[in-house]
C-alpha positions in Angstrom: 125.4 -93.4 147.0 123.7 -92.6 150.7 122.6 -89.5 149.0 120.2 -91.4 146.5 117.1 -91.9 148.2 117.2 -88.0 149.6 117.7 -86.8 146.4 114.7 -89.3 144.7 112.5 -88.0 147.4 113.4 -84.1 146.6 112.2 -85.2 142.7 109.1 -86.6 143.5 108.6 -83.4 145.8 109.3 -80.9 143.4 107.3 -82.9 140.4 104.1 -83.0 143.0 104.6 -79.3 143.5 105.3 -78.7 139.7 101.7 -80.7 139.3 99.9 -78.5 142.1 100.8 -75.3 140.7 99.5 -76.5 137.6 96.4 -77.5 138.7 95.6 -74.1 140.5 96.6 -72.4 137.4 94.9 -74.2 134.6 91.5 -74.5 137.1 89.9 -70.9 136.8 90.6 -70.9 133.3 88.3 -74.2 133.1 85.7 -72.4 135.0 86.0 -69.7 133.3 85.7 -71.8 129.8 82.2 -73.8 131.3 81.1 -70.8 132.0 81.7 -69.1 128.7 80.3 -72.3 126.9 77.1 -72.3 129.3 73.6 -70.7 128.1 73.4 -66.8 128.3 71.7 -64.9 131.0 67.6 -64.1 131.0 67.3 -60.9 129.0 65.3 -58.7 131.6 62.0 -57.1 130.3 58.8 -55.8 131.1 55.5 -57.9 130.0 51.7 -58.0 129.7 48.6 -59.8 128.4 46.6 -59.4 125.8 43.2 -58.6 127.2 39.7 -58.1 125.2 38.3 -54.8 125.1 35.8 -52.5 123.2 37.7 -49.6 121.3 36.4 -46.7 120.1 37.1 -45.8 116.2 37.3 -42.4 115.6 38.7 -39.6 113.7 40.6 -36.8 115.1 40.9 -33.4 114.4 42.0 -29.7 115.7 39.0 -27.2 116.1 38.2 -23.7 118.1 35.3 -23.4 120.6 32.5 -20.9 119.3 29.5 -19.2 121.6 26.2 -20.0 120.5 25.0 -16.6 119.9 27.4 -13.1 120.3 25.6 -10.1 120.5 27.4 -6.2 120.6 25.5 -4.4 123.1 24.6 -0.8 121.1 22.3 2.1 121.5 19.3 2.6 119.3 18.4 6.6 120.8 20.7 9.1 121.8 21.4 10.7 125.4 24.0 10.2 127.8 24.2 7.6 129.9 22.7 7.9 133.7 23.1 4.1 135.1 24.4 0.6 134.9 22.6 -2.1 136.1 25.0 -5.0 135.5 28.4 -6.3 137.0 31.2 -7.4 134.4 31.6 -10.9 133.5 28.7 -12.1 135.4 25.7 -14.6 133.6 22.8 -12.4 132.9 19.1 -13.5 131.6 17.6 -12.4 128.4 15.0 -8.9 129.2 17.5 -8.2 132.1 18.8 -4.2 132.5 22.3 -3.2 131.2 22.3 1.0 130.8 19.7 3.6 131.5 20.0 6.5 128.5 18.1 9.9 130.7 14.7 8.7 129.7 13.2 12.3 130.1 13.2 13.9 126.6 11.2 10.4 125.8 8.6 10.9 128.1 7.9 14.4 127.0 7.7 13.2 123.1 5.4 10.2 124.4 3.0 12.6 126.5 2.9 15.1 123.5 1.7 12.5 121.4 -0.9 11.1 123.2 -2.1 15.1 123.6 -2.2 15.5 120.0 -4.8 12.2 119.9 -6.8 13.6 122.6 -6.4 16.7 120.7 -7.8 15.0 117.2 -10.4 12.9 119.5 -12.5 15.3 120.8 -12.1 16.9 117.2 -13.6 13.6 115.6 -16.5 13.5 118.3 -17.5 16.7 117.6 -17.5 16.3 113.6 -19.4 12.7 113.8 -22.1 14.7 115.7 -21.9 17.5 112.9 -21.9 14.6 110.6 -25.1 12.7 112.1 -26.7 16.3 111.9 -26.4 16.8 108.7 -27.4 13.5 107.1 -30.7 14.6 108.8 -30.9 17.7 107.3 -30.2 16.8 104.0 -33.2 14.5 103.8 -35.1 17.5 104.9 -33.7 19.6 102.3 -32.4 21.8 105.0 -28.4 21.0 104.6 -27.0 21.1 100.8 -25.2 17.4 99.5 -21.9 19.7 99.4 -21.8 20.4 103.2 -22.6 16.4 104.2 -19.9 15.8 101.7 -17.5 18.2 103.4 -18.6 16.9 106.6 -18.1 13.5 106.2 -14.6 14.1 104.9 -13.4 15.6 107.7 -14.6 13.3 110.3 -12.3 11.1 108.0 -9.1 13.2 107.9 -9.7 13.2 111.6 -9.7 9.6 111.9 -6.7 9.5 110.0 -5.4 12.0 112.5 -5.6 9.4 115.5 -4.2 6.9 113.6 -1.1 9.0 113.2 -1.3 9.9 116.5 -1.2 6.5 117.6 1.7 6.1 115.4 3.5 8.8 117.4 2.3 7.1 120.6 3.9 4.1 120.0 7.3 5.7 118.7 7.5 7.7 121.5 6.7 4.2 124.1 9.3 2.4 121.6 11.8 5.2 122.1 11.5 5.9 125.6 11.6 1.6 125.8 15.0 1.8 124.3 16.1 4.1 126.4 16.8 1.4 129.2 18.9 -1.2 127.1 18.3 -4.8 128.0 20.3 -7.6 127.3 18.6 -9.0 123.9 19.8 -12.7 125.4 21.3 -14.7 127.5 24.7 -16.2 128.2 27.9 -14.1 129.6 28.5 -10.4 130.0 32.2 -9.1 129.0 34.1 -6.2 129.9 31.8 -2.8 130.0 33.2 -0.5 126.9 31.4 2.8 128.1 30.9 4.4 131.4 28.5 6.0 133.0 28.4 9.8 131.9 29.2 9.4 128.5 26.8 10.8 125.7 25.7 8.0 123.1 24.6 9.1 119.6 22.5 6.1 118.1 23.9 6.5 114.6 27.6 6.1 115.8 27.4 2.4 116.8 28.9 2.6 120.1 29.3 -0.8 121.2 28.3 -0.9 125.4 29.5 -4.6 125.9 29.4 -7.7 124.4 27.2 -11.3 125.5 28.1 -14.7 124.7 25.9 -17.7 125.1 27.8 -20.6 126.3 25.4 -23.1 127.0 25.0 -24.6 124.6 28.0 -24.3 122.5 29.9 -25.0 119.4 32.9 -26.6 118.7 34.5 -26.0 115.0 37.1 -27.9 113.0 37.7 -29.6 110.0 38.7 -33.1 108.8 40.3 -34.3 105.7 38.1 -34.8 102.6 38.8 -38.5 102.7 36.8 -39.0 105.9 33.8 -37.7 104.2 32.2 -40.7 103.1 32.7 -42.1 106.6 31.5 -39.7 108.6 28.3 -39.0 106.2 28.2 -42.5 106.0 27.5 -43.1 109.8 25.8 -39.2 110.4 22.8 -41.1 108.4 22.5 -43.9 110.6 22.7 -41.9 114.3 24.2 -38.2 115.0 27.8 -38.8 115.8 29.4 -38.4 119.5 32.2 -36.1 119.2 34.7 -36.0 122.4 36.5 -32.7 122.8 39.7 -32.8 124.4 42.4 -30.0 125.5 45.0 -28.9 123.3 47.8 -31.2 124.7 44.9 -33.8 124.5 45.4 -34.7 128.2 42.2 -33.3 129.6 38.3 -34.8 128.3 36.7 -31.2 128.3 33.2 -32.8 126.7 31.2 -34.7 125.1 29.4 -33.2 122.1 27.6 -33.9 119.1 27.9 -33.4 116.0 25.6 -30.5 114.0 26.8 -29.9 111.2 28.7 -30.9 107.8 29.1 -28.1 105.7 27.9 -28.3 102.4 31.3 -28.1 100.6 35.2 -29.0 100.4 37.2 -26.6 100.9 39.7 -27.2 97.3 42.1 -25.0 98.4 43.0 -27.4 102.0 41.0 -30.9 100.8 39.0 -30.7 104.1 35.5 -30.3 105.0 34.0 -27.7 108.0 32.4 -29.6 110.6 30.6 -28.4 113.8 29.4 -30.0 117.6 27.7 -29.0 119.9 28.0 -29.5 123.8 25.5 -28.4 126.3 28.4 -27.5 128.4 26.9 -27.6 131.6 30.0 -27.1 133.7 31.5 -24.2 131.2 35.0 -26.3 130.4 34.4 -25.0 127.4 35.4 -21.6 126.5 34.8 -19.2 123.3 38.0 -18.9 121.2 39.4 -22.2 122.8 42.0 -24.3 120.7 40.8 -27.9 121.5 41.0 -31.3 120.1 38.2 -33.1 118.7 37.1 -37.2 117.7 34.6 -37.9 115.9 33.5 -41.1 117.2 32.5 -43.2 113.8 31.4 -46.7 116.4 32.9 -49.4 118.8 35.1 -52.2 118.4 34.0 -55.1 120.2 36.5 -57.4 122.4 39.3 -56.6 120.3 42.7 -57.6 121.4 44.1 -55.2 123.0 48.1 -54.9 124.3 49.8 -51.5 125.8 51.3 -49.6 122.7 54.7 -49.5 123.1 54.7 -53.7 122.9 53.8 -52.9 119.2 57.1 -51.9 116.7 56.9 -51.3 112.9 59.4 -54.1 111.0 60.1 -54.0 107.5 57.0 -56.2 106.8 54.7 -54.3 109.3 53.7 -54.1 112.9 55.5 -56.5 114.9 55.5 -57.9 118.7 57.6 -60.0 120.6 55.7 -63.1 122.4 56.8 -64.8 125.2 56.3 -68.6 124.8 56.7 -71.5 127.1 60.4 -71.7 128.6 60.3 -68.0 128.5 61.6 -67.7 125.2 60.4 -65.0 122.9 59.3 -65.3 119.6 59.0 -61.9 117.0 55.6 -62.2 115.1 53.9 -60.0 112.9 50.5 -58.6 113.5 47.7 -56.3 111.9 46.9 -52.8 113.7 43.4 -51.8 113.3 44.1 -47.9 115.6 46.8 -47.2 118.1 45.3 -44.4 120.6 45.0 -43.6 123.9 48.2 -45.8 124.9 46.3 -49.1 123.6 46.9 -51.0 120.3 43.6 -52.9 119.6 45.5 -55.8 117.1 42.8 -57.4 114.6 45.4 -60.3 113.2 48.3 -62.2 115.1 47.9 -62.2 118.7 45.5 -64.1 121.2 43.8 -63.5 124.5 45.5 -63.8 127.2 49.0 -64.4 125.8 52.3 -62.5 126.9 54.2 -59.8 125.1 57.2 -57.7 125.4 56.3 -53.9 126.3 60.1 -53.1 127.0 63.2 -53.9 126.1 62.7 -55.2 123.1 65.6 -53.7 121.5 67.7 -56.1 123.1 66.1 -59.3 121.8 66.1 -61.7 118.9 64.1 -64.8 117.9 64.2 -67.5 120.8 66.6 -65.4 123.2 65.4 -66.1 127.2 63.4 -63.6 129.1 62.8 -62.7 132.7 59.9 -60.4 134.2 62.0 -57.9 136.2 61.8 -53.8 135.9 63.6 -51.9 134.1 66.3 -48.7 134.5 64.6 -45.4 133.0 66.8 -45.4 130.4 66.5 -49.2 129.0 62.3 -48.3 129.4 63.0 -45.3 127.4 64.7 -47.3 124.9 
């Protein structure tokens, strides 16, 4: 009976430590549960504001860069060739020398000619004296009407032989002229085709070397039938700005304007030929070039604008993601006038200067918590 009060107080020992272990047990699973139960993390995304700017409508299209005028270099006399006056690839003016043809048999045909009319001139002088002689006489009754007659025409088959002489004259200066080949304009010399040496026979068609004017130039390409209306539409009213880009569209290569609009559609492709023109000033563009082209049909005015990737297409349209008050997003559907350039100008749904979602939206849902923070490259890329 001693033993009593020991052994009561070993009890209440082991039922405190019973009680402790209990509590150190049961504890983290509590704070685990509050935590469980408590609201879920901030979603992290990226953000920005819708901002008012003027955006370009326009139409685009895939076209080829075309020189202004190409001329093939040829020959119009024969002889072989004894200089060029010209370096490959370099910008030449219009009347400038290209190839010297051996000018001499020309200058003997041009200074036989103009022997034959002195020939035939002192001819004629001679005759018209005869002639004036005569019309005397015959008055006297000392010349018969048949000599004057004869007279007189010979004085005019002599006129008629200047006249061919001069004829001959001027073939001879024409020929002898073509003989050193000038460029016929101006623009951009290519490669020379035929060297120096080499005999040219005007009725071959040997082409010497091609010229290309670059400034100005052409851009061509063609557009869907169904932009016709718009684009004669607008034509009327002012000639339309076309912007030619490069053909990864990366690069602005120039600004040009629109020339022409064929008078057709093609059936067999539903599209209709249209062509620019660029003064080209700095030579970006290049004949034979694949570029990109818009046809700029007007402006926009403060239009809503937000970066494109905030703007997805739901089941009922173009939708964004906007961040209210408390940081809570709300999905809302908008209206897309043109999506270009990286910037969706949005006609319907948004206002100035509220916040949207550019990334990470595939993580959220109506009224889930958002915080600005960046993003991995592969949740942007999402």
């Amino acid at each position: 009976m001693k033993k009593g009060p020991a052994t009561l107080a070993a009890g209440v020992a082991l039922i405190a430590g019973g009680l402790g272990l209990w509590t150190a047990i049961e504890r983290p699973a509590a704070v685990a549960t509050t935590q469980t139960s408590g609201a879920a993390p901030a979603i992290p995304v990226s953000t920005a504001i819708v901002t008012a700017a003027d955006v370009p409508v326009f139409l685009r299209g895939v076209g080829t860069v075309q020189a202004l005028n190409t001329v093939t270099v040829k020959s119009r006399v024969d002889g072989p060739i004894v200089g060029v006056d010209f370096v490959e690839g370099e910008d030449i003016a219009a009347g400038a020398p290209l190839f010297e043809i051996d000018p001499r048999p020309y200058q003997a045909a041009l200074a036989q000619a103009r022997a034959a009319k002195s020939k035939d001139a002192a001819q004629l002088e001679s005759a018209q004296a005869d002639l004036e002689r005569y019309s005397k006489l015959v008055v006297q009754g000392f010349q018969t009407r048949q000599s004057y007659d004869q007279q007189k025409a010979l004085v005019a088959q002599l006129k008629a032989a200047i006249a061919g002489d001069e004829a001959q004259i001027e073939t001879a200066q024409l020929n002898l002229d073509y003989a050193q080949i000038r460029a016929p304009i101006s623009g951009r010399l290519g490669a020379r085709l035929v060297d120096i040496g080499n005999l040219l026979h005007a009725s071959d068609g040997t082409p010497l070397v091609t010229i290309t004017q670059v400034r100005p130039i052409f851009v061509s390409f063609t557009l869907p039938q169904q932009s016709f209306d718009d684009i004669r539409e607008q034509q009327m009213k002012a000639p339309l700005a076309v912007d030619v880009f490069s053909e990864d569209d990366t690069r602005e290569l120039a600004r040009a304007q629109l020339t022409l609009i064929d008078n057709s559609i093609d059936a067999a492709t539903g599209t209709i030929h249209l062509k620019a023109q660029s003064a080209n000033e700095n030579e970006r563009l290049w004949p034979g070039e694949f570029v990109n082209v818009r046809v700029v049909l007007g402006i926009r005015h403060a239009v809503p604008t937000v970066p494109s990737p905030a703007v997805q297409e739901g089941p009922d349209g173009y939708v964004v993601y906007v961040v209210e008050p408390g940081d809570r997003v709300r999905r809302r559907t908008v209206e897309v006038a043109a999506i270009q350039d990286g910037i969706a100008a949005v006609t319907k749904g948004l206002l100035l200067g509220e916040r949207v979602v550019v990334n990470g939206q595939y993580r959220l849902t109506n009224g889930a918590r958002v915080s600005e923070a960046p993003l991995g490259p592969s949740a942007a890329a999402r």
